[in-house]
N, CA, C and O atoms as a GROMACS GRO file, in nm:
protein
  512
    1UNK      N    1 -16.224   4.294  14.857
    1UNK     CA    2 -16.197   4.151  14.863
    1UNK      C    3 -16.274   4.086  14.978
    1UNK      O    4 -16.342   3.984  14.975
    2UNK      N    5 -16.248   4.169  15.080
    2UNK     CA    6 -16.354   4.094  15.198
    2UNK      C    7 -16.493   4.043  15.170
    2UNK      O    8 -16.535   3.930  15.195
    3UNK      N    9 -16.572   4.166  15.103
    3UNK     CA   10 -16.720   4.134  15.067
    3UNK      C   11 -16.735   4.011  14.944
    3UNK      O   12 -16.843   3.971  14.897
    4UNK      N   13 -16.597   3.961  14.905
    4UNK     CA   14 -16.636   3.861  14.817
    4UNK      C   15 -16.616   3.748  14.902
    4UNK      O   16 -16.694   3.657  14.880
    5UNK      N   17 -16.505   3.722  15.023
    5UNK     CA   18 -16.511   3.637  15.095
    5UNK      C   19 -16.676   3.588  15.164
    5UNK      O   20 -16.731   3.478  15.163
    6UNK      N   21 -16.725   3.725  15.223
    6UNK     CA   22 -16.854   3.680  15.293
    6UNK      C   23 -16.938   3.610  15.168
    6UNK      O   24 -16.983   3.497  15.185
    7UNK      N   25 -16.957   3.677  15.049
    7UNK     CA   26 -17.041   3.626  14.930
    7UNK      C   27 -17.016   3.444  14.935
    7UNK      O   28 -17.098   3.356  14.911
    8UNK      N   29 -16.884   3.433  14.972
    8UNK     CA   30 -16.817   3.268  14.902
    8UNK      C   31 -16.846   3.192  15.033
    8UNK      O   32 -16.838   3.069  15.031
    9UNK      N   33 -16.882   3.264  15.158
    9UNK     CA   34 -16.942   3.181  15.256
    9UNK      C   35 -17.120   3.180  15.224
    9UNK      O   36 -17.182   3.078  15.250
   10UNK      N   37 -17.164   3.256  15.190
   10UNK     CA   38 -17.310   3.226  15.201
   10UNK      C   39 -17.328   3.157  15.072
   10UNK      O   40 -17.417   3.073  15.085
   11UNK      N   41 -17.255   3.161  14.891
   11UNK     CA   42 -17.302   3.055  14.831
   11UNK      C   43 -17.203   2.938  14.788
   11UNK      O   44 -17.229   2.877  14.684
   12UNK      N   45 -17.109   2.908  14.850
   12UNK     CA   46 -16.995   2.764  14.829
   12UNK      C   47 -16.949   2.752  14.977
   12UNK      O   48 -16.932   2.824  15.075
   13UNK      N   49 -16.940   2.647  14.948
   13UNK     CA   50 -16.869   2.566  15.111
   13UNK      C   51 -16.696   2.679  15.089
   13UNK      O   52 -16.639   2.714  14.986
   14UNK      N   53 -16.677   2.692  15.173
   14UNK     CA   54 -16.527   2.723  15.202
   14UNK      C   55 -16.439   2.640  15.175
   14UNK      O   56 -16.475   2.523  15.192
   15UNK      N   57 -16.317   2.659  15.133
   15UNK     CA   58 -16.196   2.568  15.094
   15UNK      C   59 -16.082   2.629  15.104
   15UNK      O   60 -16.122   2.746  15.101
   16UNK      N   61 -15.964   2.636  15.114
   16UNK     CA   62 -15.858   2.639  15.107
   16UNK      C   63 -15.806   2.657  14.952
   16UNK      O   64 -15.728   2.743  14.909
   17UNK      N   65 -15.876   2.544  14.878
   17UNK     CA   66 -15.789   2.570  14.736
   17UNK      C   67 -15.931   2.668  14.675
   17UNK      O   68 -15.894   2.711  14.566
   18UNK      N   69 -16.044   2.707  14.697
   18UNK     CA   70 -16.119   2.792  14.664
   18UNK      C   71 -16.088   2.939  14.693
   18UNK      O   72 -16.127   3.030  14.620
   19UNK      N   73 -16.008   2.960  14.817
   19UNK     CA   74 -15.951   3.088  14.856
   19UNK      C   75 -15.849   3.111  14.759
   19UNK      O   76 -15.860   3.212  14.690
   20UNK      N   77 -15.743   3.026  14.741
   20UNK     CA   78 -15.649   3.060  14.672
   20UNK      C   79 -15.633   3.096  14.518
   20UNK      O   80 -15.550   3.163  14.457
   21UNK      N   81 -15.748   3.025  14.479
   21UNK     CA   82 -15.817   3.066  14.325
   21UNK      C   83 -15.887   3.229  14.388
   21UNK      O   84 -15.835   3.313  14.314
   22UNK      N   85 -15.944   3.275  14.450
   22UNK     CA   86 -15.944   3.388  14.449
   22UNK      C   87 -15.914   3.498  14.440
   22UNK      O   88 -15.947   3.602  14.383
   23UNK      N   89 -15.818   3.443  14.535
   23UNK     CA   90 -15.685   3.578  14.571
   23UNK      C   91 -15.603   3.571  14.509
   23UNK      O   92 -15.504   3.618  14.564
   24UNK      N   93 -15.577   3.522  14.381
   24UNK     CA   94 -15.518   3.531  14.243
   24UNK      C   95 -15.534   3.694  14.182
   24UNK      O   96 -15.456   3.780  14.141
   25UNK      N   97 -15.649   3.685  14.197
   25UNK     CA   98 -15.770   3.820  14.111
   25UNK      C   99 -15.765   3.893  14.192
   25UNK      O  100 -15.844   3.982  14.162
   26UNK      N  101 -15.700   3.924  14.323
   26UNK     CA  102 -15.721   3.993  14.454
   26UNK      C  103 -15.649   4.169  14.366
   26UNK      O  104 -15.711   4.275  14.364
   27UNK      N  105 -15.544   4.150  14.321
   27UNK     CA  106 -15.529   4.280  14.243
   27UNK      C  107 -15.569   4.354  14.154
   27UNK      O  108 -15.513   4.458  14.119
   28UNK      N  109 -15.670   4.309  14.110
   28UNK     CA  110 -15.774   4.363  13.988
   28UNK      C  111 -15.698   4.282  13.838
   28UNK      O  112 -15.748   4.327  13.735
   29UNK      N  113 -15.600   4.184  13.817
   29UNK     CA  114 -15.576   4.126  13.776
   29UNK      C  115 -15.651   4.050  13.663
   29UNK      O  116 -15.692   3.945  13.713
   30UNK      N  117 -15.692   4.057  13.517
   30UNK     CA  118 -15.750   3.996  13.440
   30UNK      C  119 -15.659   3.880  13.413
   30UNK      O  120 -15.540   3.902  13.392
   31UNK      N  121 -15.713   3.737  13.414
   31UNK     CA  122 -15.636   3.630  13.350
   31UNK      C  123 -15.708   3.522  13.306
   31UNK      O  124 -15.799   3.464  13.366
   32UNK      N  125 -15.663   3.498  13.196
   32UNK     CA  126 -15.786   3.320  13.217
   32UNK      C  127 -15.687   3.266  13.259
   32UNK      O  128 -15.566   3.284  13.272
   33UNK      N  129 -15.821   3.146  13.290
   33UNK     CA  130 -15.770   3.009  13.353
   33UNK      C  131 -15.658   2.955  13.372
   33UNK      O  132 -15.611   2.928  13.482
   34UNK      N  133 -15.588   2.926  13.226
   34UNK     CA  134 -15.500   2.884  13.205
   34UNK      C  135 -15.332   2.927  13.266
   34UNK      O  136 -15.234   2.855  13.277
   35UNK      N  137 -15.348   3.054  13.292
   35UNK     CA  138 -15.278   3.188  13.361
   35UNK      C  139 -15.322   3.225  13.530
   35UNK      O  140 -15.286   3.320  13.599
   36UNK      N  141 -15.397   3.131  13.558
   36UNK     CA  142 -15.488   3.093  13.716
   36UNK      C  143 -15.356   2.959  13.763
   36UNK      O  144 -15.288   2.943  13.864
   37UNK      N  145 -15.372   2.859  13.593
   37UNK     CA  146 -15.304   2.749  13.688
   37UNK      C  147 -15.132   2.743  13.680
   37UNK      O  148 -15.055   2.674  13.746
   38UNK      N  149 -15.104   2.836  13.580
   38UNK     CA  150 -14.965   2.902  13.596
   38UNK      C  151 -14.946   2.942  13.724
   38UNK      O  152 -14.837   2.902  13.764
   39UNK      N  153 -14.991   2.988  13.786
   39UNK     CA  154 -14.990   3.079  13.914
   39UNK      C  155 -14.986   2.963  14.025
   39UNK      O  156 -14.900   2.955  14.112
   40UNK      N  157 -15.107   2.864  14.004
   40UNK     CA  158 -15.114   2.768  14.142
   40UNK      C  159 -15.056   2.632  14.088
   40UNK      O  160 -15.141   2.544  14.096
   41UNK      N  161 -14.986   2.607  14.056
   41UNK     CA  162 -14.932   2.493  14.009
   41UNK      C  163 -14.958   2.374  14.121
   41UNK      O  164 -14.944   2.253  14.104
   42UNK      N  165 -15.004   2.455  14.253
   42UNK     CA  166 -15.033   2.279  14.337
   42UNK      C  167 -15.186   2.223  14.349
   42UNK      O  168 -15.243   2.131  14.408
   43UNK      N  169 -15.227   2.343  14.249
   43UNK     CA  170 -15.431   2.286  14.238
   43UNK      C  171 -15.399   2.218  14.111
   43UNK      O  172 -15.313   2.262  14.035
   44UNK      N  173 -15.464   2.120  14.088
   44UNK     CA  174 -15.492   2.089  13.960
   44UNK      C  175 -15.577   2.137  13.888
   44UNK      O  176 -15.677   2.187  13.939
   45UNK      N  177 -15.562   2.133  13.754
   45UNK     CA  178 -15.618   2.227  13.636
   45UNK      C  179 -15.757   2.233  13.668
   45UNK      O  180 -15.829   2.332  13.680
   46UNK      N  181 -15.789   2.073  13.686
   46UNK     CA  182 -15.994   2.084  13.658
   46UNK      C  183 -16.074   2.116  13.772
   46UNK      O  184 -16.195   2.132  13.763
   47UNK      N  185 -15.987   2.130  13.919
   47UNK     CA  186 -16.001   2.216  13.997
   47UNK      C  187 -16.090   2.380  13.987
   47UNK      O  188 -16.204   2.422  14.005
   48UNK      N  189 -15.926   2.444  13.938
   48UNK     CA  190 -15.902   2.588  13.882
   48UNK      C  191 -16.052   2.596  13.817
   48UNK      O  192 -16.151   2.644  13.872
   49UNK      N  193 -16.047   2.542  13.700
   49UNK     CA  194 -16.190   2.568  13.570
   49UNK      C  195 -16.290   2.539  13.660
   49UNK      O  196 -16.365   2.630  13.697
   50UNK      N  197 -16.301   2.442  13.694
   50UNK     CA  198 -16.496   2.417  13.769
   50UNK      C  199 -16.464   2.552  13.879
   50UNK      O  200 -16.542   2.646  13.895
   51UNK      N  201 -16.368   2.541  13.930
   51UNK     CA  202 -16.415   2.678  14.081
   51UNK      C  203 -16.422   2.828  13.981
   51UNK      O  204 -16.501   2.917  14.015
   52UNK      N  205 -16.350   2.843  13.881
   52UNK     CA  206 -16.394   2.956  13.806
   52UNK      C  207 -16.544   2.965  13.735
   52UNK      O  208 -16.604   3.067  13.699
   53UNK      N  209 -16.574   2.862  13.730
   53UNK     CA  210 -16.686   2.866  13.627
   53UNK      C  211 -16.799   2.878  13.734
   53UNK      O  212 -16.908   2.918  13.692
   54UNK      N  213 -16.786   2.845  13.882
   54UNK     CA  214 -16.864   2.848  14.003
   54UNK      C  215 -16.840   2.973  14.022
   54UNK      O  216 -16.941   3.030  14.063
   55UNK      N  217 -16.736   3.052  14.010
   55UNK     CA  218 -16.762   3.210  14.051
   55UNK      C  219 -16.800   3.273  13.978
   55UNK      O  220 -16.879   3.363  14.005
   56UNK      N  221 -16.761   3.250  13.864
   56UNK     CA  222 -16.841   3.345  13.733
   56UNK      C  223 -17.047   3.304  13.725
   56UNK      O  224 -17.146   3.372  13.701
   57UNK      N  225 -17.025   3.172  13.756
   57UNK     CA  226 -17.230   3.166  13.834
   57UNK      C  227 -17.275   3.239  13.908
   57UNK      O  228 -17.378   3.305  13.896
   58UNK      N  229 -17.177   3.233  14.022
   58UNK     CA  230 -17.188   3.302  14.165
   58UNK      C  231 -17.253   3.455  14.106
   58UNK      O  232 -17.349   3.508  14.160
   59UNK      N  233 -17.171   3.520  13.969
   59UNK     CA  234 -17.152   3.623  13.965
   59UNK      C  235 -17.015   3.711  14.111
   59UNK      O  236 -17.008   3.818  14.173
   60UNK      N  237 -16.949   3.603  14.101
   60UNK     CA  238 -16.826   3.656  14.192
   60UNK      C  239 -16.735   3.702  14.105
   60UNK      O  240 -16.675   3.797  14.155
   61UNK      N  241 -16.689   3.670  13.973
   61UNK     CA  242 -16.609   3.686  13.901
   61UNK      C  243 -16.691   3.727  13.752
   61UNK      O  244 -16.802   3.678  13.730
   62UNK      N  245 -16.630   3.813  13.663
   62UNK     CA  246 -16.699   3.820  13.557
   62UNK      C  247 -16.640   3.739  13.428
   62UNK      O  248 -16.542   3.670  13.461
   63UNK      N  249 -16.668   3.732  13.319
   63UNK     CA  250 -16.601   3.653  13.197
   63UNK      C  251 -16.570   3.752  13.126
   63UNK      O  252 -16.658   3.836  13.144
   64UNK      N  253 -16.480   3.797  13.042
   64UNK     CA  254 -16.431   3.889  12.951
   64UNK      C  255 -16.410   3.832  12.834
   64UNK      O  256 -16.378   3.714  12.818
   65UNK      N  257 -16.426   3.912  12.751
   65UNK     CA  258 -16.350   3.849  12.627
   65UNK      C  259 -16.265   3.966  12.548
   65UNK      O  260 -16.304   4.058  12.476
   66UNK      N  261 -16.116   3.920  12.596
   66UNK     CA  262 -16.043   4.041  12.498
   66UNK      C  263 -15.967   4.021  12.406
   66UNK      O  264 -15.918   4.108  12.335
   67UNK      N  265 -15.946   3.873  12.396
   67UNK     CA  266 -15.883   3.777  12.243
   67UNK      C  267 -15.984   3.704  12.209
   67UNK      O  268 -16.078   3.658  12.273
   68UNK      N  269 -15.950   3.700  12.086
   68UNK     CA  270 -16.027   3.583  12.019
   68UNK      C  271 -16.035   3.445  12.100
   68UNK      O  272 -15.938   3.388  12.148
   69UNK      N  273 -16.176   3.398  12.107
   69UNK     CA  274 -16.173   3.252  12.125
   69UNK      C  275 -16.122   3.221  12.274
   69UNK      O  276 -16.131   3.100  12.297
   70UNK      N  277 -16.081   3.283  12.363
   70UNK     CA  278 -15.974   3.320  12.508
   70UNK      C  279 -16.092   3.395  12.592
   70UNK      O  280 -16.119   3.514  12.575
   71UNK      N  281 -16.154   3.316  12.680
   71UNK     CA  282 -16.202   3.369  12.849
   71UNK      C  283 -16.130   3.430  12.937
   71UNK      O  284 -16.085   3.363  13.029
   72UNK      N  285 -16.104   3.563  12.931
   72UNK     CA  286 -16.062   3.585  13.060
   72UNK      C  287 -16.128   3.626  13.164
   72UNK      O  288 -16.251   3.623  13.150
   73UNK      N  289 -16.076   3.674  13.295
   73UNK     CA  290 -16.161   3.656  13.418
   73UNK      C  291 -16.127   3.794  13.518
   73UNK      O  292 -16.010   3.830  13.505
   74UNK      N  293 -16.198   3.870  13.603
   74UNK     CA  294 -16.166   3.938  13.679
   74UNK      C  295 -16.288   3.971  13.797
   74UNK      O  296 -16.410   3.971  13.778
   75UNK      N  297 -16.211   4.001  13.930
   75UNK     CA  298 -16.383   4.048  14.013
   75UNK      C  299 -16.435   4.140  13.925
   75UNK      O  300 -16.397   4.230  13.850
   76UNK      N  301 -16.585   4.058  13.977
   76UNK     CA  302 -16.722   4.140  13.969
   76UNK      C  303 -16.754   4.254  14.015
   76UNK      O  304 -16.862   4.245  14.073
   77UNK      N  305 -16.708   4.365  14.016
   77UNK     CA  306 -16.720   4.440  14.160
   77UNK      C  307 -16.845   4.512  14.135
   77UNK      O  308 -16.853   4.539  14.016
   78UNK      N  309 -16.956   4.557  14.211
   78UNK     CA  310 -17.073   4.630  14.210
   78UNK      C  311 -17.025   4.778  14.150
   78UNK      O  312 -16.918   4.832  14.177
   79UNK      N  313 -17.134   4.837  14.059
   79UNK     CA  314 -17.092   4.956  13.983
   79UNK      C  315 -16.963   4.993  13.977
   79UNK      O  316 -16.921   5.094  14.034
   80UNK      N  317 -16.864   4.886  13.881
   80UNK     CA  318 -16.807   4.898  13.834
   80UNK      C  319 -16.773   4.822  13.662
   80UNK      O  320 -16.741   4.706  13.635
   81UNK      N  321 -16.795   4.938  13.570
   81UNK     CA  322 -16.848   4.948  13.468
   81UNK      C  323 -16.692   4.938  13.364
   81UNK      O  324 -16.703   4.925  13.242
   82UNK      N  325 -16.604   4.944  13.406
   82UNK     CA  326 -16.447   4.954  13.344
   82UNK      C  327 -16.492   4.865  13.228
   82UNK      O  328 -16.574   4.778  13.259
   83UNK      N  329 -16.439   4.873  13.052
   83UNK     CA  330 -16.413   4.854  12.948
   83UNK      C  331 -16.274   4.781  12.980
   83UNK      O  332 -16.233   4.753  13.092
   84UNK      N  333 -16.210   4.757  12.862
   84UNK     CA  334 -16.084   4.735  12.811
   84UNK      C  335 -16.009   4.795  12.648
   84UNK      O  336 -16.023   4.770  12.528
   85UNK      N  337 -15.935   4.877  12.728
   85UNK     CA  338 -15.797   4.907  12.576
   85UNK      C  339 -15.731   4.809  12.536
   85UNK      O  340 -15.656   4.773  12.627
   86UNK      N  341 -15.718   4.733  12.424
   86UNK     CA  342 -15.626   4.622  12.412
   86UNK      C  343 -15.513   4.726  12.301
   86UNK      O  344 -15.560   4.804  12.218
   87UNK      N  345 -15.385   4.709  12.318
   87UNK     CA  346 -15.291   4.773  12.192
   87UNK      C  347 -15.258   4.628  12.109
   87UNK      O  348 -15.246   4.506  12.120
   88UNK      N  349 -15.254   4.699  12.052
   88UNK     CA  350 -15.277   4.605  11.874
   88UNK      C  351 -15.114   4.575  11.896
   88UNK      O  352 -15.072   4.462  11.922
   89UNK      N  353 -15.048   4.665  11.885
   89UNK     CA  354 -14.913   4.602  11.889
   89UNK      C  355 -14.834   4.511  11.956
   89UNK      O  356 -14.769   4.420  11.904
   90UNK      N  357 -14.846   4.557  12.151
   90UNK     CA  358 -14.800   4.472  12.250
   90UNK      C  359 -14.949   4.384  12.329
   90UNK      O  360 -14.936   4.380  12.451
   91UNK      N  361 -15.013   4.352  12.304
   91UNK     CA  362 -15.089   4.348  12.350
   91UNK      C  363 -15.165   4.339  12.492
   91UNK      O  364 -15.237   4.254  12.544
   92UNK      N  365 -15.106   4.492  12.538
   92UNK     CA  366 -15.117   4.544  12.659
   92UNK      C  367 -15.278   4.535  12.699
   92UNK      O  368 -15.353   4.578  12.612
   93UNK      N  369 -15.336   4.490  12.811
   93UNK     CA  370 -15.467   4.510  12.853
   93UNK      C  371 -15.467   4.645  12.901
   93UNK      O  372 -15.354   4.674  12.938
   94UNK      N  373 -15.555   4.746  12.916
   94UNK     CA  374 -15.590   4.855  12.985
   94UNK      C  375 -15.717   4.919  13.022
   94UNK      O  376 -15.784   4.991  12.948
   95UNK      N  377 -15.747   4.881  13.160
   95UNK     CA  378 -15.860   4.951  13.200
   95UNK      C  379 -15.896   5.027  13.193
   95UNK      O  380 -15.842   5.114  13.261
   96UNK      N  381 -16.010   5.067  13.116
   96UNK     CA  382 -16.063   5.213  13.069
   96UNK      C  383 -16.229   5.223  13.143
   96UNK      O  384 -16.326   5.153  13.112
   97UNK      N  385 -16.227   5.293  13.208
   97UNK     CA  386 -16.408   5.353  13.299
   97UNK      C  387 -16.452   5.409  13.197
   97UNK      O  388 -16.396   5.498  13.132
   98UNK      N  389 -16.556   5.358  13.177
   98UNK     CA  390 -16.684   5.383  13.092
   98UNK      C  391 -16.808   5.412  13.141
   98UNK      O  392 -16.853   5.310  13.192
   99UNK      N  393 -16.908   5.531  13.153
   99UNK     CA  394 -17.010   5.523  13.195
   99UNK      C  395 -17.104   5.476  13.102
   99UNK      O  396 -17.121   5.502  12.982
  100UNK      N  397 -17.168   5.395  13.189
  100UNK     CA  398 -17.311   5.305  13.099
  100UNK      C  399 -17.403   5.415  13.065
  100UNK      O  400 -17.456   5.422  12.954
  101UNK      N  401 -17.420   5.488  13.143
  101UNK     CA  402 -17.525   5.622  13.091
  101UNK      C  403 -17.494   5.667  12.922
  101UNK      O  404 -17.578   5.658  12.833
  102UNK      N  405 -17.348   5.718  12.904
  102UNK     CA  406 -17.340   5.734  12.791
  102UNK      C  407 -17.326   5.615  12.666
  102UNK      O  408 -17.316   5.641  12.546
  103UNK      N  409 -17.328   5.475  12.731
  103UNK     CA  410 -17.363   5.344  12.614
  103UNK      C  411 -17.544   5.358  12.639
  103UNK      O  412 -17.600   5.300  12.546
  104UNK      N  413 -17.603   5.393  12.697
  104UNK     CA  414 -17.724   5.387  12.661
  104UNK      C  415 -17.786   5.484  12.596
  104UNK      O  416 -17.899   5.460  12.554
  105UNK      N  417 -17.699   5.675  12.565
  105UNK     CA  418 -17.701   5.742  12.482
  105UNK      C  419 -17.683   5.721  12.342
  105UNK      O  420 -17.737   5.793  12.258
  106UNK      N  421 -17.590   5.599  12.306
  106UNK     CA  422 -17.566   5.553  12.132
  106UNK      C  423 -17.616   5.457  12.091
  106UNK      O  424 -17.604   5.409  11.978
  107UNK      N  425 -17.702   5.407  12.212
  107UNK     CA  426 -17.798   5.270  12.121
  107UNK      C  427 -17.931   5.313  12.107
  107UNK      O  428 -17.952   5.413  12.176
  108UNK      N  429 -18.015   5.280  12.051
  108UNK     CA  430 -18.103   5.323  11.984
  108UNK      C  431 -18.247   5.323  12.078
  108UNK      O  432 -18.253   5.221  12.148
  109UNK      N  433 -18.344   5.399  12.091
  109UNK     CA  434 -18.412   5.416  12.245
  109UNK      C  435 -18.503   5.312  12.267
  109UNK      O  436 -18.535   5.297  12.385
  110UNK      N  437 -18.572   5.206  12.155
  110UNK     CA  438 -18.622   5.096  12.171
  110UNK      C  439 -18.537   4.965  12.230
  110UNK      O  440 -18.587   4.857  12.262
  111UNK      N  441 -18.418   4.996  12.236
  111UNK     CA  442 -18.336   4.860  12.295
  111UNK      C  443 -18.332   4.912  12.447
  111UNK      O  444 -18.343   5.029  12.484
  112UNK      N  445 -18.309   4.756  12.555
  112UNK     CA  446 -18.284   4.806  12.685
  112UNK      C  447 -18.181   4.705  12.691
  112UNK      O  448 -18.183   4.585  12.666
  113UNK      N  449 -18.062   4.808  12.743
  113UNK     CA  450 -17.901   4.777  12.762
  113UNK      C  451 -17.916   4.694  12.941
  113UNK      O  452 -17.944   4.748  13.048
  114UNK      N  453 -17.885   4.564  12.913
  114UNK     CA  454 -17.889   4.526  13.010
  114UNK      C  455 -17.753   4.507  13.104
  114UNK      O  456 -17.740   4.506  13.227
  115UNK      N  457 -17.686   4.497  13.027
  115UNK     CA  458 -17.519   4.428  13.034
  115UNK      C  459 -17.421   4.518  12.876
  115UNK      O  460 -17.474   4.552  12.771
  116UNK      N  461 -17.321   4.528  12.902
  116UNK     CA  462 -17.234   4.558  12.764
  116UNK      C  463 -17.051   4.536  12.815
  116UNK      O  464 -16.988   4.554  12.919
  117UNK      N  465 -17.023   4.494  12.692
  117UNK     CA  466 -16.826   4.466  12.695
  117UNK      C  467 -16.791   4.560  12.568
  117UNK      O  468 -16.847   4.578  12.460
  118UNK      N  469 -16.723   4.590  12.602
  118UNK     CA  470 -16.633   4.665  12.502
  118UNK      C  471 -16.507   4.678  12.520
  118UNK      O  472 -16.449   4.718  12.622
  119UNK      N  473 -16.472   4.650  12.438
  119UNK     CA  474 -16.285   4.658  12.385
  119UNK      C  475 -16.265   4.772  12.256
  119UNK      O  476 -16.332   4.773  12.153
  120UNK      N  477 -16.187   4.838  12.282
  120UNK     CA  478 -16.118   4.917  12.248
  120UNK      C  479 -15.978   4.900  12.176
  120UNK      O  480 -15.889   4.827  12.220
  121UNK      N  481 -15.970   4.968  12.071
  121UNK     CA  482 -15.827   4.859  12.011
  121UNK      C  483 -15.742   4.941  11.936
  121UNK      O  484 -15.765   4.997  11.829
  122UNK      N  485 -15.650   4.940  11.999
  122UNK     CA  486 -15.554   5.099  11.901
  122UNK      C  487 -15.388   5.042  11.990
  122UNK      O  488 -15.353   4.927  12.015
  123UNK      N  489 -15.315   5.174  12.019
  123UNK     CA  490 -15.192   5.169  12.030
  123UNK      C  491 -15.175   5.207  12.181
  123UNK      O  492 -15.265   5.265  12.242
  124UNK      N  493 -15.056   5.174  12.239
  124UNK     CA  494 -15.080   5.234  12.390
  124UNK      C  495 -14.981   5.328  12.377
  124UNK      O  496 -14.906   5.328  12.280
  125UNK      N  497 -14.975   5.402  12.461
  125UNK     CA  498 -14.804   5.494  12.456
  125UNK      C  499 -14.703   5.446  12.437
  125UNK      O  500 -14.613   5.483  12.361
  126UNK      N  501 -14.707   5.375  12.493
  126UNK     CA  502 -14.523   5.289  12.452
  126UNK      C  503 -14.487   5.198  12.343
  126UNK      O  504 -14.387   5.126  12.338
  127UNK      N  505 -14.623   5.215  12.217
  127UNK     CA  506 -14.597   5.180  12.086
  127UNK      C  507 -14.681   5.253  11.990
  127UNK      O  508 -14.728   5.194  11.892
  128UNK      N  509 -14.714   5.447  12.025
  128UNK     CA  510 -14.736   5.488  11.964
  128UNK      C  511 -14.661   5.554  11.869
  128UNK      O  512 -14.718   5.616  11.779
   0.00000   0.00000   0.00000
């Protein structure tokens, strides 16, 4: 968390309600936005969205997609490559480590894997 603080001093002015949109995500926490302003109910909404959409530029935050049509959000962290399990039933999120070495073993040797998301989609234990 610290090294994202220094990052948010060298590319955004510092703020108070910019910290606190941070340290939302401070637990490894995936949420969109909307689940950002659940949380801070004293920022206003268009706040929340423009400072997310400034960290996800920054590359401070990444964009996910694990529902349909639904942004969610979590740190960026350097070589860290984590997927997502979604269970079909409860629709539990679950971080799953993936090495990119072996996604660049199943794609085909003329493509170059620059970036990849993957979701995963089955049952979790507690609705298998």
């Amino acid at each position: 968390m610290q090294q994202c603080r220094i990052i948010i001093c060298l590319i955004m002015r510092k703020s108070q309600k910019r910290e606190k949109i941070l340290e939302v995500f401070k637990d490894g926490d995936l949420l969109t936005a909307h689940q950002v302003t659940e949380r801070l109910p004293d920022i206003d909404r268009a706040t929340i969205y423009r400072n997310i959409a400034l960290y996800v530029e920054q590359g401070i935050l990444r964009e996910v997609n694990v529902q349909k049509n639904v942004s969610s959000y979590e740190i960026n962290k350097e070589h860290d490559y984590h997927q997502h399990f979604i269970c079909n039933n409860c629709n539990k999120i679950i971080p799953v480590d993936i090495n990119p070495e072996d996604i660049k073993k199943i794609i085909p040797k003329f493509l170059v894997v620059k970036d990849f998301e993957l979701n995963i989609k089955g049952l979790c234990k507690n609705c298998d």
